[in-house]
N, CA, C and O atoms as a Maestro MAE file, in Angstrom:
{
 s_m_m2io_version
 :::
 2.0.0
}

f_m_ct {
 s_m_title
 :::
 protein
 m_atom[328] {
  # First column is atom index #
  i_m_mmod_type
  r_m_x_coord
  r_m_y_coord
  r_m_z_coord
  i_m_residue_number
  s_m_chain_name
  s_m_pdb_residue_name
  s_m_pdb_atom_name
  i_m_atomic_number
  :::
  1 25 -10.003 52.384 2.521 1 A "UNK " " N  " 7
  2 3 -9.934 53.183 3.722 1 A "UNK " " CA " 6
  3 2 -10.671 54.496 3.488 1 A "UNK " " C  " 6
  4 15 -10.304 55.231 2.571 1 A "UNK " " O  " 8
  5 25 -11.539 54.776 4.157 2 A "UNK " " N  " 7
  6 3 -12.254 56.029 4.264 2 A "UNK " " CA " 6
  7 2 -11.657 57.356 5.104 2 A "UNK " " C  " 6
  8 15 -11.267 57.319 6.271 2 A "UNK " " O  " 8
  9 25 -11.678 58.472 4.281 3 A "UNK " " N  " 7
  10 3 -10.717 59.531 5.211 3 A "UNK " " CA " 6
  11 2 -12.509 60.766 5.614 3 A "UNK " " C  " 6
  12 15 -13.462 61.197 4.965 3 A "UNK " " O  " 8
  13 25 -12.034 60.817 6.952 4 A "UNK " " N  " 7
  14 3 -13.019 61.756 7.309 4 A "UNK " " CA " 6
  15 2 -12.500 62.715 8.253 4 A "UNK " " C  " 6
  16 15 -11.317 62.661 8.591 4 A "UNK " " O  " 8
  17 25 -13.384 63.693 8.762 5 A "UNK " " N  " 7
  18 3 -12.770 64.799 9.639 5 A "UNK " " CA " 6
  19 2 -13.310 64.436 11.053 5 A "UNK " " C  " 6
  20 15 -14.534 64.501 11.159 5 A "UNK " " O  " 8
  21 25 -12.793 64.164 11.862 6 A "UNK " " N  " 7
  22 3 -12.854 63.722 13.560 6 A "UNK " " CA " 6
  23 2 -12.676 65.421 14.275 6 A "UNK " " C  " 6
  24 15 -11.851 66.299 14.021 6 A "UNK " " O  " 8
  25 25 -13.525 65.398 14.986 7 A "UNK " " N  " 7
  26 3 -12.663 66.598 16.449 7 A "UNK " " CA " 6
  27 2 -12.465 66.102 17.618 7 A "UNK " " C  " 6
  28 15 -13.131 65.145 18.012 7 A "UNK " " O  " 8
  29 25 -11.652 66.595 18.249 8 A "UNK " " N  " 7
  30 3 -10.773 66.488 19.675 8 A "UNK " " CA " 6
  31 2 -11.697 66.681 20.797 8 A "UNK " " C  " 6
  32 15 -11.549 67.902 20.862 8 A "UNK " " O  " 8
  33 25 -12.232 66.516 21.391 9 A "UNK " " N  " 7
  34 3 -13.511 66.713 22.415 9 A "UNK " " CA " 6
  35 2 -12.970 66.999 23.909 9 A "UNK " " C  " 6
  36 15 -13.420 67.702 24.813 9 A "UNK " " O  " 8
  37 25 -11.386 65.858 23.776 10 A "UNK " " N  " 7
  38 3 -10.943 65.852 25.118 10 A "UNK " " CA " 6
  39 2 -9.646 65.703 24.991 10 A "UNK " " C  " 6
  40 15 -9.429 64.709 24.297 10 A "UNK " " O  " 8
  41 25 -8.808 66.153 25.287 11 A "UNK " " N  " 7
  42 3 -6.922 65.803 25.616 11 A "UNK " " CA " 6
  43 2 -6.747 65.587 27.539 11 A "UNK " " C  " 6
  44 15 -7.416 65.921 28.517 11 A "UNK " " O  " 8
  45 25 -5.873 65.086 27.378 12 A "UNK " " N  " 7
  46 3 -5.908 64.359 28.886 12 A "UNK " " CA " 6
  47 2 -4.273 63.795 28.745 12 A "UNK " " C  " 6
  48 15 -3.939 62.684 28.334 12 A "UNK " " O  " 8
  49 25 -3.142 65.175 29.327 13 A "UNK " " N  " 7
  50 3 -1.506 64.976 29.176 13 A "UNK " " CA " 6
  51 2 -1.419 64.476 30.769 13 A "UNK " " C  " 6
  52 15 -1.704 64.834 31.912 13 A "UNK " " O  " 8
  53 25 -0.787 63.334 29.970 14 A "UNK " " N  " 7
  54 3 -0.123 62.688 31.333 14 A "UNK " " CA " 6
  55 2 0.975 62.168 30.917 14 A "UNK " " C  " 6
  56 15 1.038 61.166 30.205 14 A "UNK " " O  " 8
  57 25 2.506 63.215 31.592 15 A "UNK " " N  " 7
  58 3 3.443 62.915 31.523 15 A "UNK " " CA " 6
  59 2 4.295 63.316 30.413 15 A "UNK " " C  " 6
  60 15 4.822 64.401 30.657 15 A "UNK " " O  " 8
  61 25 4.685 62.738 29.057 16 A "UNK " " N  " 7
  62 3 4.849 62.990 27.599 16 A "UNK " " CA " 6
  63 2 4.103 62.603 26.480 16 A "UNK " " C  " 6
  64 15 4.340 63.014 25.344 16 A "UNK " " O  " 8
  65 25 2.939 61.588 26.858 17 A "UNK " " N  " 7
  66 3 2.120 61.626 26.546 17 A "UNK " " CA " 6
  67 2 0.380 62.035 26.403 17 A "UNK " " C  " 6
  68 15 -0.038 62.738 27.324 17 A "UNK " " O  " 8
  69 25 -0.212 61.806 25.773 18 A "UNK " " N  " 7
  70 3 -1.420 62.263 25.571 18 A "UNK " " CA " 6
  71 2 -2.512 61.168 25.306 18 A "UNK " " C  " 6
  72 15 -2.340 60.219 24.540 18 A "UNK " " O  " 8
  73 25 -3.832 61.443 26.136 19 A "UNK " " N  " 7
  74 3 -4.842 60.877 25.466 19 A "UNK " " CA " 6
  75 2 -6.082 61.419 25.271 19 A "UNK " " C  " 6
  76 15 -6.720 61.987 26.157 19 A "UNK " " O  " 8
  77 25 -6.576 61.211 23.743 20 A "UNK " " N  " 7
  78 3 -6.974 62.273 23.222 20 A "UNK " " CA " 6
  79 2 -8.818 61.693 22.958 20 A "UNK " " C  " 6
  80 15 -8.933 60.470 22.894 20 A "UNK " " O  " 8
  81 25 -9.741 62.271 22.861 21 A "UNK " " N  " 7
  82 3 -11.135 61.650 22.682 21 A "UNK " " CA " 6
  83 2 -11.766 62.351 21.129 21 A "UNK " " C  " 6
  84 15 -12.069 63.532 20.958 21 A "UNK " " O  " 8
  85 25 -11.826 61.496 20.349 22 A "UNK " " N  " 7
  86 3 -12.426 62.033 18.918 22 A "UNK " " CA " 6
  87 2 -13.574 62.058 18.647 22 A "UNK " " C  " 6
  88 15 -13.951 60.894 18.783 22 A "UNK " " O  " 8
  89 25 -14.235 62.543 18.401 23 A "UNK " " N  " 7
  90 3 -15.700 62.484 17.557 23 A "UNK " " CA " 6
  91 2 -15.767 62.411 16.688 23 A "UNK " " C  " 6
  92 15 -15.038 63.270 16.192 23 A "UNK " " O  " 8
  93 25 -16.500 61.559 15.571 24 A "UNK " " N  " 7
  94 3 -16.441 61.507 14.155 24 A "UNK " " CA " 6
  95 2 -17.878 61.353 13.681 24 A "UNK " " C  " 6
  96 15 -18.600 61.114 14.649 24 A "UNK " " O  " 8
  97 25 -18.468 61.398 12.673 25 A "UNK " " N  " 7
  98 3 -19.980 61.427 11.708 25 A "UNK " " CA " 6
  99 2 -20.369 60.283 12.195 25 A "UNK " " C  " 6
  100 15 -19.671 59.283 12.024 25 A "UNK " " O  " 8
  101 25 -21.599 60.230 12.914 26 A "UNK " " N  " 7
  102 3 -22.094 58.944 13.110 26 A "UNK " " CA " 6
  103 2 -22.281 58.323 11.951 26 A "UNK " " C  " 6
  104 15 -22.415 57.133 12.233 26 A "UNK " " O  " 8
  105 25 -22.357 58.460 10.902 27 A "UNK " " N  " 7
  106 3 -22.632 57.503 9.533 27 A "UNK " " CA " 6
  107 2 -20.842 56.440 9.247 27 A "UNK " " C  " 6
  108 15 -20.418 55.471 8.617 27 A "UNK " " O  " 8
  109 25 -20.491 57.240 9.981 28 A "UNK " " N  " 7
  110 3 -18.914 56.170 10.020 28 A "UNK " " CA " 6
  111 2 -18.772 55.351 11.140 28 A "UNK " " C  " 6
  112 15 -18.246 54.239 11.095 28 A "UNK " " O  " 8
  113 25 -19.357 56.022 12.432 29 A "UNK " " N  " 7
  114 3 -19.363 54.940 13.938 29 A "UNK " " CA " 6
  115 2 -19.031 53.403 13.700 29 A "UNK " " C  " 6
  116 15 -18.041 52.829 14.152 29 A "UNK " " O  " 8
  117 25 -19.824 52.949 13.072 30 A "UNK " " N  " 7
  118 3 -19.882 51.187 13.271 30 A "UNK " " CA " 6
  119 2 -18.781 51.342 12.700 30 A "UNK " " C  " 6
  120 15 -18.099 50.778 13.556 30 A "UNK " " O  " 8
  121 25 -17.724 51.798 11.589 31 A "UNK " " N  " 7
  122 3 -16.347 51.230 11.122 31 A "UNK " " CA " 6
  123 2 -15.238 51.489 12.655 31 A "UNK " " C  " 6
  124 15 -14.063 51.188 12.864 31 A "UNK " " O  " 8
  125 25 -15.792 51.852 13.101 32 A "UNK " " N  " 7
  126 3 -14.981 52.342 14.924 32 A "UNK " " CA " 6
  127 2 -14.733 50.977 14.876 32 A "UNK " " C  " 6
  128 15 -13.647 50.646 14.401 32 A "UNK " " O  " 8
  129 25 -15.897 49.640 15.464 33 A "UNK " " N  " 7
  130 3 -15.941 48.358 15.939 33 A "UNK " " CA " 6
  131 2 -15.086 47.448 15.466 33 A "UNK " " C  " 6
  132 15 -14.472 46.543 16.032 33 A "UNK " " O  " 8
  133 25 -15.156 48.093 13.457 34 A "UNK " " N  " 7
  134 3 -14.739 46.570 12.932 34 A "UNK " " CA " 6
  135 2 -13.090 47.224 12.739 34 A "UNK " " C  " 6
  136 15 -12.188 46.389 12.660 34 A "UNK " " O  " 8
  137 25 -12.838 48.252 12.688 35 A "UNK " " N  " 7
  138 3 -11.278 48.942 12.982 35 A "UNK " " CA " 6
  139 2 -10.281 48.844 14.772 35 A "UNK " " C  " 6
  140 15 -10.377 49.673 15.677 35 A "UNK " " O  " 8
  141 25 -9.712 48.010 14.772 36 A "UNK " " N  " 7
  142 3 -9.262 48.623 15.992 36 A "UNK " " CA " 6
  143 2 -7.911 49.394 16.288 36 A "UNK " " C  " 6
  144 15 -7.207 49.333 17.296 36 A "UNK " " O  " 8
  145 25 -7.722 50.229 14.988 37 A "UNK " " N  " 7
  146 3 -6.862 51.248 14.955 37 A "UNK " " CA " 6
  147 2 -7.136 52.360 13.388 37 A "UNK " " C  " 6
  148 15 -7.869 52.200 12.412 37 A "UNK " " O  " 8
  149 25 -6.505 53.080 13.633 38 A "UNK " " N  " 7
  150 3 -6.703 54.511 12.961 38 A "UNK " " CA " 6
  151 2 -5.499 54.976 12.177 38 A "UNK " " C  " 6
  152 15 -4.553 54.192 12.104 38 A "UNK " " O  " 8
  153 25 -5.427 55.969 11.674 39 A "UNK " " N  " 7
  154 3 -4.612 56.847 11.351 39 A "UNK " " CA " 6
  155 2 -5.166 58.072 11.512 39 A "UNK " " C  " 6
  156 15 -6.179 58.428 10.909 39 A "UNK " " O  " 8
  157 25 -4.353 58.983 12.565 40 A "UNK " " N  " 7
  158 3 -4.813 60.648 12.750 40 A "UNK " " CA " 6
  159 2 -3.832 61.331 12.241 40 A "UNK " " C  " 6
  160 15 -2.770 61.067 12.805 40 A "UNK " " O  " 8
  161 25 -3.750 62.059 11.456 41 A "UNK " " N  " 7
  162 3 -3.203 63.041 10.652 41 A "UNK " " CA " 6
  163 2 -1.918 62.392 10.079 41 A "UNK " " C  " 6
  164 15 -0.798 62.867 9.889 41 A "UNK " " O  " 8
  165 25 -2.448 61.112 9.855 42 A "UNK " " N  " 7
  166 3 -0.956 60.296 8.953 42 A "UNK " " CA " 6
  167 2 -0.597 59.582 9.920 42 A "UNK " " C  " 6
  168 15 0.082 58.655 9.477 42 A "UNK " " O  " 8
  169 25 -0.729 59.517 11.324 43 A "UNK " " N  " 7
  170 3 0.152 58.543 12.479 43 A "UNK " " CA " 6
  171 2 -0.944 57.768 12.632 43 A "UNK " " C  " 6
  172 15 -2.067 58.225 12.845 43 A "UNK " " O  " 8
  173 25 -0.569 56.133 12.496 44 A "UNK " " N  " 7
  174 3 -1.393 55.247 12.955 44 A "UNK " " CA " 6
  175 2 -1.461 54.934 14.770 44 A "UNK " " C  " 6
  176 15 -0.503 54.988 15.541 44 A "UNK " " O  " 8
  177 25 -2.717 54.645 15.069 45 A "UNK " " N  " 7
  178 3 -2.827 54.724 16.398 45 A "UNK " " CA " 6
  179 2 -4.225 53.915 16.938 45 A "UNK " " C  " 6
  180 15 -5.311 53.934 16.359 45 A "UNK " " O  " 8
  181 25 -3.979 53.368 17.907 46 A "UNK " " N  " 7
  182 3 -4.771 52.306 18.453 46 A "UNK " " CA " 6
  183 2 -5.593 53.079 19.025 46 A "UNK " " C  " 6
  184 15 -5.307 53.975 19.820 46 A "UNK " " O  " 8
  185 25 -7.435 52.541 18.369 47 A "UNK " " N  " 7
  186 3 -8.512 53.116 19.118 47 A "UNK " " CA " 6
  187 2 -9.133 51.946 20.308 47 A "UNK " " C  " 6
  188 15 -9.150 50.719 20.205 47 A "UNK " " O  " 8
  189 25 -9.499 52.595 21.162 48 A "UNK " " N  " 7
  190 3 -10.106 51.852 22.694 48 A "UNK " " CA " 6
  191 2 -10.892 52.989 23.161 48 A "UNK " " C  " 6
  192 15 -10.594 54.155 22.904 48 A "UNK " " O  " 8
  193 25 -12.145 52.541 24.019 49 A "UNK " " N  " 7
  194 3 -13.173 52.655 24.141 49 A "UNK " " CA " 6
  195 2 -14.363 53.834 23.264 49 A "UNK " " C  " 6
  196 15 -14.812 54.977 23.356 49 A "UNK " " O  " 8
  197 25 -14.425 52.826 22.569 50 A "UNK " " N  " 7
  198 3 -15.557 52.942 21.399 50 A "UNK " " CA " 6
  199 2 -16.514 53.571 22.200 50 A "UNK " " C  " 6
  200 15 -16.305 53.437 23.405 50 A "UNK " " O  " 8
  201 25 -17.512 54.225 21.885 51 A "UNK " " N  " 7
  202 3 -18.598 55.097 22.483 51 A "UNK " " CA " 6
  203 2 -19.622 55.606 21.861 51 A "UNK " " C  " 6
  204 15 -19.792 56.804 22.090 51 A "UNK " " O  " 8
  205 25 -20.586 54.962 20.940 52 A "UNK " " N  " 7
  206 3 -21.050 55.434 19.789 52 A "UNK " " CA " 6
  207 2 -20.319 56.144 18.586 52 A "UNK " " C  " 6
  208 15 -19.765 55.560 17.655 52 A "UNK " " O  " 8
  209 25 -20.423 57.632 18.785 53 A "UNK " " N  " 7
  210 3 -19.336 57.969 17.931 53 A "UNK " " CA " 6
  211 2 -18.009 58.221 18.266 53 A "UNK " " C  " 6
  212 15 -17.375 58.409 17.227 53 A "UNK " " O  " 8
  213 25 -17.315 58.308 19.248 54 A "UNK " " N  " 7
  214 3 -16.242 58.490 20.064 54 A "UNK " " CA " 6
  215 2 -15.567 57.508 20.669 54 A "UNK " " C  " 6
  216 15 -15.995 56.590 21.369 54 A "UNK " " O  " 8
  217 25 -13.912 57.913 20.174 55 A "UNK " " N  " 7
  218 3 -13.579 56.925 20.521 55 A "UNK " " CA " 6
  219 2 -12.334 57.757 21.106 55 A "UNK " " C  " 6
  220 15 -12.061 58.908 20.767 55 A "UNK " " O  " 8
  221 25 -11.542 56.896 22.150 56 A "UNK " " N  " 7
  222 3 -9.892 57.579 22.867 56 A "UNK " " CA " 6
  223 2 -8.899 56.942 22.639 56 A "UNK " " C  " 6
  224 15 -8.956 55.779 23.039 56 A "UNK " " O  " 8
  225 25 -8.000 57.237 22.152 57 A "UNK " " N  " 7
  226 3 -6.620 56.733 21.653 57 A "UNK " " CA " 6
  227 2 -5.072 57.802 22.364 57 A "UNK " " C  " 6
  228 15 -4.915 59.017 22.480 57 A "UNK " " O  " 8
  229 25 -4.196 56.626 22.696 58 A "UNK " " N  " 7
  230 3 -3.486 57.412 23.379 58 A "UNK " " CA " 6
  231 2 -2.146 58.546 22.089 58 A "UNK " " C  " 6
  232 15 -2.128 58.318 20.880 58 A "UNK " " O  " 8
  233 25 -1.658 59.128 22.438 59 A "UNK " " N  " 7
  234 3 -0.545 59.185 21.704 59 A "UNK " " CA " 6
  235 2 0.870 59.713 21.976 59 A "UNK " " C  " 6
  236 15 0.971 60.935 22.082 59 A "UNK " " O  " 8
  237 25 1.970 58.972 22.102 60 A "UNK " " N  " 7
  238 3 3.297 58.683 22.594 60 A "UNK " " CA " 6
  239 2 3.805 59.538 22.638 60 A "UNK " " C  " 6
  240 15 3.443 60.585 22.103 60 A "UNK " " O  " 8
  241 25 4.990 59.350 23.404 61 A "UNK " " N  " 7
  242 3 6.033 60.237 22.993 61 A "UNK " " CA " 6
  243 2 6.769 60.857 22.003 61 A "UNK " " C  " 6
  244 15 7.263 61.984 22.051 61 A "UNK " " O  " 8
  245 25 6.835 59.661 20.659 62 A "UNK " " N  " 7
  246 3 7.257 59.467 20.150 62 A "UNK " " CA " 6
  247 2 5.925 60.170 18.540 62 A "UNK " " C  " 6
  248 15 6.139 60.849 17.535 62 A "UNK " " O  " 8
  249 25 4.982 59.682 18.975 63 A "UNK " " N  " 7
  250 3 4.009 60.380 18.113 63 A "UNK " " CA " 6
  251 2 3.986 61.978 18.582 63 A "UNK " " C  " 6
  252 15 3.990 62.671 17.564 63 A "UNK " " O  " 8
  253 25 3.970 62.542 19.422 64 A "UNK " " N  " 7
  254 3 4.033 63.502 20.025 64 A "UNK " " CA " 6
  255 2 5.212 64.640 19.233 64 A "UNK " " C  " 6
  256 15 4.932 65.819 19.017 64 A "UNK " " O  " 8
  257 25 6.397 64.072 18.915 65 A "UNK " " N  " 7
  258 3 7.173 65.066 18.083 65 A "UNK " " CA " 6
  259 2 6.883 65.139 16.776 65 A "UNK " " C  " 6
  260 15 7.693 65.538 15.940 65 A "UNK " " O  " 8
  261 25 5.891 64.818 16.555 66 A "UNK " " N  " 7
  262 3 5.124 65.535 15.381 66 A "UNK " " CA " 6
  263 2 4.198 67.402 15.792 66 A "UNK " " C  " 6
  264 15 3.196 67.614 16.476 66 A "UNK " " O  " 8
  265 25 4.707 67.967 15.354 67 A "UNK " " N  " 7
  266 3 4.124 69.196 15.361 67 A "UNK " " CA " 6
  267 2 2.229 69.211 15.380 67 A "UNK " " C  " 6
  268 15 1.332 69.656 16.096 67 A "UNK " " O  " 8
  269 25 2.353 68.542 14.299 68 A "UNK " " N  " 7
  270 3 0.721 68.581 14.122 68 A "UNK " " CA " 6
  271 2 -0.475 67.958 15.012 68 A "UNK " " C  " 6
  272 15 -1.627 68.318 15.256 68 A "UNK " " O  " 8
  273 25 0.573 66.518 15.500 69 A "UNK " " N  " 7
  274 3 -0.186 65.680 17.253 69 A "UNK " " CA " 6
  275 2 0.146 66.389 18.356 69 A "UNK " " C  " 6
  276 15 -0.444 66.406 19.436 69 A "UNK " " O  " 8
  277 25 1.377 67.127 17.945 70 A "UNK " " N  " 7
  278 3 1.694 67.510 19.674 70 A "UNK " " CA " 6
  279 2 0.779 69.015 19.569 70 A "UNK " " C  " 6
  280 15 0.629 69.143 20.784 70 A "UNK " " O  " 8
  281 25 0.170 70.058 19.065 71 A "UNK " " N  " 7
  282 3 -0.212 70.496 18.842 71 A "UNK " " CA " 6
  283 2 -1.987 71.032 18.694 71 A "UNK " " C  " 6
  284 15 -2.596 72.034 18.320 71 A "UNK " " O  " 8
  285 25 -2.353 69.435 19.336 72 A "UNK " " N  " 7
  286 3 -3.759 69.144 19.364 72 A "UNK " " CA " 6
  287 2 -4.268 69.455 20.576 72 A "UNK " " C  " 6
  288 15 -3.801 69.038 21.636 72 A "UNK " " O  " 8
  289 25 -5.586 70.460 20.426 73 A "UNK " " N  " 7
  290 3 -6.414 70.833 21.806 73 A "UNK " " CA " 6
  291 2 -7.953 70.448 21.284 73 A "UNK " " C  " 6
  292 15 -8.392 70.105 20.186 73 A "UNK " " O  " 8
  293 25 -8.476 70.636 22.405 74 A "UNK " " N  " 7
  294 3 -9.603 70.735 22.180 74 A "UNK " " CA " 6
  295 2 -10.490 71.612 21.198 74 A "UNK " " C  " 6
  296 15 -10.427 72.835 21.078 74 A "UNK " " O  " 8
  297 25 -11.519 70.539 20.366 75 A "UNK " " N  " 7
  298 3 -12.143 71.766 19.427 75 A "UNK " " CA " 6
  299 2 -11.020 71.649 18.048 75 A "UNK " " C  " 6
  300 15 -11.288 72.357 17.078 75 A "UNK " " O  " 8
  301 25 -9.812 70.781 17.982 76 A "UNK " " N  " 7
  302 3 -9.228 70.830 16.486 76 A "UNK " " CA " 6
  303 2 -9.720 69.781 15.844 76 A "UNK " " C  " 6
  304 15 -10.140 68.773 16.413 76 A "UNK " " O  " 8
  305 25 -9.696 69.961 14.604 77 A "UNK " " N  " 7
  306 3 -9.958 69.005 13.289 77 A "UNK " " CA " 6
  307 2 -8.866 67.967 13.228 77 A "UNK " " C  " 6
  308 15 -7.697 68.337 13.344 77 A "UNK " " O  " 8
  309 25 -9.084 67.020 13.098 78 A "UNK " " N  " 7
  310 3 -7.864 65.679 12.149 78 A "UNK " " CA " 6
  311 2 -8.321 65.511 11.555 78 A "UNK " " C  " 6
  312 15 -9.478 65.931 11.596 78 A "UNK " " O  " 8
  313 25 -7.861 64.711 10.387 79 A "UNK " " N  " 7
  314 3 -8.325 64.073 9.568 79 A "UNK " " CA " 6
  315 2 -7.755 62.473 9.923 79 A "UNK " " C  " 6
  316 15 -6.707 62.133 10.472 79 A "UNK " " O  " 8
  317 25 -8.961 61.588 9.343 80 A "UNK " " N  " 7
  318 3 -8.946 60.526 10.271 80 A "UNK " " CA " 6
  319 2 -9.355 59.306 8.985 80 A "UNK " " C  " 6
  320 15 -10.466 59.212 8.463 80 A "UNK " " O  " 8
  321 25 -8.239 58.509 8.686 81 A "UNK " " N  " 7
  322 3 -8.528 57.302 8.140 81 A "UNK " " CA " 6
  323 2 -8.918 55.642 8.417 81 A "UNK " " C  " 6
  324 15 -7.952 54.908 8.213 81 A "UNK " " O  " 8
  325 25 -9.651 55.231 8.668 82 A "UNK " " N  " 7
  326 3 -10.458 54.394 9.145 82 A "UNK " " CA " 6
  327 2 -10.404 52.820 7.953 82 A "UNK " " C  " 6
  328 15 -11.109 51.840 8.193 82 A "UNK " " O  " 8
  :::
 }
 m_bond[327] {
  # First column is bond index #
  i_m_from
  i_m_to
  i_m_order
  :::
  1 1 2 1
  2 2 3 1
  3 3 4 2
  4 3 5 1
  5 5 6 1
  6 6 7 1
  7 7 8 2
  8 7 9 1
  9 9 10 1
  10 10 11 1
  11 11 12 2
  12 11 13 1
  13 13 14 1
  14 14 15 1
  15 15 16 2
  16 15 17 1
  17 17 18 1
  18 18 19 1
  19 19 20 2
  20 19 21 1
  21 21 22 1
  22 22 23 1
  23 23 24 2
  24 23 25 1
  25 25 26 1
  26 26 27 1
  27 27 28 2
  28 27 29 1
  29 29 30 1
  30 30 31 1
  31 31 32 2
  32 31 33 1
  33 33 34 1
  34 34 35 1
  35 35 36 2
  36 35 37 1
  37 37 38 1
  38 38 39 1
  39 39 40 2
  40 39 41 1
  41 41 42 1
  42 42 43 1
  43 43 44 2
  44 43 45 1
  45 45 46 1
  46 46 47 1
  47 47 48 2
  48 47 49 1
  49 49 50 1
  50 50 51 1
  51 51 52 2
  52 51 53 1
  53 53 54 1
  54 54 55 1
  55 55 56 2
  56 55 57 1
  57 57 58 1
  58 58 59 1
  59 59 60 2
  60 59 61 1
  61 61 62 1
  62 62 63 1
  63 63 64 2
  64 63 65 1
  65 65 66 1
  66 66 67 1
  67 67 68 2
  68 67 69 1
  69 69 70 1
  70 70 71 1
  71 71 72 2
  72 71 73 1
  73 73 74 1
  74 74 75 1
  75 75 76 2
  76 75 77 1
  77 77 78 1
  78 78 79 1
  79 79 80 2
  80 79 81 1
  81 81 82 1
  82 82 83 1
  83 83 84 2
  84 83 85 1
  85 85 86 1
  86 86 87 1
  87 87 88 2
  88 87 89 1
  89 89 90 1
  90 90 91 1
  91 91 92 2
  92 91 93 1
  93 93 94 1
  94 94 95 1
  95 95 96 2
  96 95 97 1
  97 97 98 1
  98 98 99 1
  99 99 100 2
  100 99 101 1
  101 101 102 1
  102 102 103 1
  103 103 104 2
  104 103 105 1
  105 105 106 1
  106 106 107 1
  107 107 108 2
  108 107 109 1
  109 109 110 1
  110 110 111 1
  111 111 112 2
  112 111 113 1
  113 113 114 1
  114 114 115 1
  115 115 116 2
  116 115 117 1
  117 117 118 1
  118 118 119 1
  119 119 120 2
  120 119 121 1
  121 121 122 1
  122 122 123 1
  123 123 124 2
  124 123 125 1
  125 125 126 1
  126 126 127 1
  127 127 128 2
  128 127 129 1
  129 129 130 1
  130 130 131 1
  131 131 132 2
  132 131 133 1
  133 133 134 1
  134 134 135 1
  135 135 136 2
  136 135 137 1
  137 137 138 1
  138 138 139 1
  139 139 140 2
  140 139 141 1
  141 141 142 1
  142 142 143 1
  143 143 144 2
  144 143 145 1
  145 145 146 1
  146 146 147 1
  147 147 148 2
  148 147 149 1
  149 149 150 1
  150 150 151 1
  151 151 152 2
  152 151 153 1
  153 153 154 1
  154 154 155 1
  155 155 156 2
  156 155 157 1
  157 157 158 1
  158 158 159 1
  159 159 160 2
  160 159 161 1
  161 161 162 1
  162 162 163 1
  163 163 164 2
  164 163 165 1
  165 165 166 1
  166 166 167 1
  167 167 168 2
  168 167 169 1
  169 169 170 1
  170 170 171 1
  171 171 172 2
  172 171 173 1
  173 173 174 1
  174 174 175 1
  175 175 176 2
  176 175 177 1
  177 177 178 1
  178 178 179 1
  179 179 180 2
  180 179 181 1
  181 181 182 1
  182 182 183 1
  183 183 184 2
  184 183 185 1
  185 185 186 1
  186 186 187 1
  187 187 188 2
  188 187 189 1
  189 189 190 1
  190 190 191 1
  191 191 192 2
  192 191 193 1
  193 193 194 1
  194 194 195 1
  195 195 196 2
  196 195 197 1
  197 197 198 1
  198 198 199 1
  199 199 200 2
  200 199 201 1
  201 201 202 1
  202 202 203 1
  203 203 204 2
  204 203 205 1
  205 205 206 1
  206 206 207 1
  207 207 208 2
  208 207 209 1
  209 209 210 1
  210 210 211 1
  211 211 212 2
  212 211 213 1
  213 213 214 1
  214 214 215 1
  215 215 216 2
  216 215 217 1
  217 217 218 1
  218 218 219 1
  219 219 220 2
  220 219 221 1
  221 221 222 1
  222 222 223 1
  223 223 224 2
  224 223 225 1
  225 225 226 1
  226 226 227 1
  227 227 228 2
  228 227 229 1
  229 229 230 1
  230 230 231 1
  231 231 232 2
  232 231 233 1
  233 233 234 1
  234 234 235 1
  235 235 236 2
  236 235 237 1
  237 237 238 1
  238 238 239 1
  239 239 240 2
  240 239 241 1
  241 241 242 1
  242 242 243 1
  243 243 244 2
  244 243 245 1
  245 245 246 1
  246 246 247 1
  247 247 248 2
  248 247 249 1
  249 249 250 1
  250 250 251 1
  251 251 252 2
  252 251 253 1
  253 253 254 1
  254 254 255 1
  255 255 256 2
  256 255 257 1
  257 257 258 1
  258 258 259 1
  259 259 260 2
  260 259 261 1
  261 261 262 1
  262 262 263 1
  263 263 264 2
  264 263 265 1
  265 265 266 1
  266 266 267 1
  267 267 268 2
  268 267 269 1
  269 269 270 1
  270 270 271 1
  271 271 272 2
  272 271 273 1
  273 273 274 1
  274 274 275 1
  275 275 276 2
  276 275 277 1
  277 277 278 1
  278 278 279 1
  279 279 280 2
  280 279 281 1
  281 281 282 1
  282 282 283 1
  283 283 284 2
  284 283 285 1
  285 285 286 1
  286 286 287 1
  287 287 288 2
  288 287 289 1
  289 289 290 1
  290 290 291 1
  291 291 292 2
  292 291 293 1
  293 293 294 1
  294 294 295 1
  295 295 296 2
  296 295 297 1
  297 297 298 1
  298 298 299 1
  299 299 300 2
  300 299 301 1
  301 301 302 1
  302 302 303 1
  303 303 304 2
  304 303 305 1
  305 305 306 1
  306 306 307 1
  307 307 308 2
  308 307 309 1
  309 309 310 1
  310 310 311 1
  311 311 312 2
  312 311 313 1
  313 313 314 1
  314 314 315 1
  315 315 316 2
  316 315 317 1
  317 317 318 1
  318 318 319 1
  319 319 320 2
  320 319 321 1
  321 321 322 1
  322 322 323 1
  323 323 324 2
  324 323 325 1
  325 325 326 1
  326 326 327 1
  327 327 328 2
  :::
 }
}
């Protein structure tokens, strides 16, 4: 598993949840395709619609009482295992 640094491009709260749009090094993109989930800052989480380098993943309620997800705006760093 490769750990790299993603940013937040877009958050989009609806409700108690969140869905969030990442950007990551295009030299990692194609592992987007053959991954169809992640880990962002330690919480695993399902990626959907792939976009070259960008991809949007939602995150729960339940991911959400984490300080460090619920806490995410635009323009922050994760770190992102693939």
């Amino acid at each position: 598993m490769s750990e790299i640094v993603g940013l937040i491009r877009e958050v989009v709260i609806t409700g108690d949840t969140k869905e969030i749009l990442v950007e990551i090094n295009k030299d990692f993109a194609e592992s987007l395709v053959e991954n169809m989930e992640v880990s962002i800052n330690g919480h695993v989480a399902a990626i959907r619609d792939i976009n070259e380098n960008r991809f949007k993943t939602d995150l729960t309620a339940i991911m959400l009482q984490s300080e460090e997800l619920d806490s995410l705006i635009y323009g922050s760093e994760v770190s992102i295992n693939l």
